[in-house]
N, C-alpha and C positions, 0 to 999 in steps of 0.2 A: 504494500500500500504506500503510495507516493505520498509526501507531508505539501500541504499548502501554502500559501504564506502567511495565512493568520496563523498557524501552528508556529510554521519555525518562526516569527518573532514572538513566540512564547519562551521562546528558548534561550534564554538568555545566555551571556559568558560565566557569568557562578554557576548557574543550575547545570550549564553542560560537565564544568570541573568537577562537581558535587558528585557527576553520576561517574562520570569517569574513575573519579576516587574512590566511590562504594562499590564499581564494580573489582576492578584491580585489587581490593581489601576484601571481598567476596569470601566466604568461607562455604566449603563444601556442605555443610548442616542443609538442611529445609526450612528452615528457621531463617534460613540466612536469604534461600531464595522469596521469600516470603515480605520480608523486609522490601528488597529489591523493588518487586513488583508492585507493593504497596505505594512505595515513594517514589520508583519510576516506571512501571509497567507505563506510564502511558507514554510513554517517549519509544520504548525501545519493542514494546509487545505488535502493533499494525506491521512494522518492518520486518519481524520474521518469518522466515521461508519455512514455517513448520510442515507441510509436505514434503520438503527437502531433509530436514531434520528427522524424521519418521523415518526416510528412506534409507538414508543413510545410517541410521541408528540399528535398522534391521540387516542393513549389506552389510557394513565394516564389522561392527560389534557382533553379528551373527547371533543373536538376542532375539528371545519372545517379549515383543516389546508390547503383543496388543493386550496384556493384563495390564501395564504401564498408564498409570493418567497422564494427561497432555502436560501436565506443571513439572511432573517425574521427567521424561520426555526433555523436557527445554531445560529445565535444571542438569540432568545429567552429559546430555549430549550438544550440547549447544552453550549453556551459561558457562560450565566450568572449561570448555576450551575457549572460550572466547576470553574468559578470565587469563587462563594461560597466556594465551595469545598474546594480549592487552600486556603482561609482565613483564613479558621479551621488551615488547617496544617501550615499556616505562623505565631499565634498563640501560637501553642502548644512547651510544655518547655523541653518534653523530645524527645527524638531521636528515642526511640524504637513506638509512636506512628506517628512520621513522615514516618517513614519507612511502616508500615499498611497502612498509610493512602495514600501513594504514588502507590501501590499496589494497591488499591481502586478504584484510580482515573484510571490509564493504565488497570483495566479490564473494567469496569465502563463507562469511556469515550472514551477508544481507542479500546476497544473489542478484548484484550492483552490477553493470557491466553492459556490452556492446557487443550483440553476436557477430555483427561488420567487421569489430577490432581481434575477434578470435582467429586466427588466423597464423601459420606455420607449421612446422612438422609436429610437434606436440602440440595434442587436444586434451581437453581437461573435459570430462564429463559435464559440469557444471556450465558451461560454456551454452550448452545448448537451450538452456531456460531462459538466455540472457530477450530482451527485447532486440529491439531492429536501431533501437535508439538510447541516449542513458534516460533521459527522462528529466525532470524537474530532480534538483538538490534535496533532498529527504534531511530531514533530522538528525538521523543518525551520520549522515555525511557529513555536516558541520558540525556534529557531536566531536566525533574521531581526529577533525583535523587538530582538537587542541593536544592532541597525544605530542604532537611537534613543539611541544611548550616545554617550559624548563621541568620536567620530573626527575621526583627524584625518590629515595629510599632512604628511610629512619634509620641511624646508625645504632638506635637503643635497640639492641634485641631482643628485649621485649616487649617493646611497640606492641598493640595488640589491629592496628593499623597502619603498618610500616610506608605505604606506598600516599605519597602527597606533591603537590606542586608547591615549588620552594617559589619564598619572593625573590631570592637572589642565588647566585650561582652557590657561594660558601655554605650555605646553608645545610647543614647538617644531621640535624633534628626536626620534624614535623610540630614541636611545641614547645615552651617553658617546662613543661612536665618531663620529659621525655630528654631534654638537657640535661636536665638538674644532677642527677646521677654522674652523670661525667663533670657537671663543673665542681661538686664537691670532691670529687678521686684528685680532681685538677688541682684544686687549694688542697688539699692532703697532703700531693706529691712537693707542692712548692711549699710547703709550710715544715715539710721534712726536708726540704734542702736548703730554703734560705730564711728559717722562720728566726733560728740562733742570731744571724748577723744583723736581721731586722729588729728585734727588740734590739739588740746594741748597740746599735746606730740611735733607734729612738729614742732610748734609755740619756745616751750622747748626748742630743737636740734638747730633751727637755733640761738638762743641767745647764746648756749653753740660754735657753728661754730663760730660764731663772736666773742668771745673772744679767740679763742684759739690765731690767728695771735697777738692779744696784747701781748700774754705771751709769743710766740714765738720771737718777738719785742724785749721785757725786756730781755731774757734770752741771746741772741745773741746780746745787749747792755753790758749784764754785761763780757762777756767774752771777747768784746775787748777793757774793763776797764781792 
């Protein structure tokens, strides 16, 4: 299902990071797909290919999938690769492989594509579902292109949401919370190596601060001698 344009200006720049970051933080539970679909089924559920999801679920996995309900179905064989997917690309350091791999995922998972542009000695089965044309911009197409944005991955490992968009390159940690833990090991380390010469030095300072009022005393003594 193609998105309109009262849709995608619903779509804002946070809402699209929002999903992006809940899906890439995904956890395998039901609970977790639950969540998902609650707070963005409607963005990402018109867009998929679930006949192709079906099929595929029964060809590769070789699986009785028709006990399977359709939420099992998109959870198992569609969410958590896409989640995968999505990791690679939040990962990688260069731009020109985000961009491939963003392309990868909208033919791949959203069955996005130009049966005109298929074309060479390798065909890809999926090829043949494609239209005659790409169509209008979907949602999910300027959802994905902000994967090309600075991501990045919490270095606290136990983050219980590792995967985030940093404001700036340096950035290392996804919160103040998730800091904290290393900036205290930080002051630990420096307070066991230069913590001795620091109080001595300040220890120093405040004797020389103490005497200065004395000589300030004398000097303002002697001038109204």
């Amino acid at each position: 299902m193609r998105a309109n344009a009262e849709t995608l200006a619903r779509i804002s720049h946070k809402k699209a990071k929002a999903f992006l970051k809940e899906l890439a933080n995904f956890r395998d539970e039901h609970c977790a797909f639950r969540r998902l679909q609650l707070h963005f089924g409607r963005i990402f559920l018109p867009e998929v290919p679930l006949s192709l999801v079906r099929e595929w679920a029964i060809r590769v996995e070789e699986e009785d999938v028709v006990e399977l309900s359709q939420d099992e179905i998109l959870r198992k064989y569609w969410l958590i690769p896409l989640r995968n997917a999505v990791r690679v690309l939040w990962t990688a350091t260069d731009l020109r492989t985000k961009q491939w791999g963003i392309f990868r995922i909208l033919e791949k998972f959203f069955a996005i594509g130009d049966r005109s542009l298929a074309v060479g000695p390798v065909r890809d089965d999926i090829e043949w579902v494609f239209g005659s044309t790409l169509g209008p911009v979907t949602d999910c197409e300027r959802i994905f292109e902000r994967l090309s944005g600075r991501t990045s991955v919490c270095h606290n490992s136990a983050c219980p949401a590792p995967y985030f968009f940093a404001v700036r390159a340096s950035q290392k940690y996804c919160s103040d919370a998730c800091a904290a833990p290393a900036q205290r090991e930080f002051k630990k380390k420096w307070w066991a190596k230069h913590g001795a010469h620091w109080r001595a030095t300040r220890g120093t300072k405040r004797k020389q601060g103490k005497k200065k009022p004395r000589q300030s005393q004398q000097k303002s003594h002697l001038r109204g001698a």
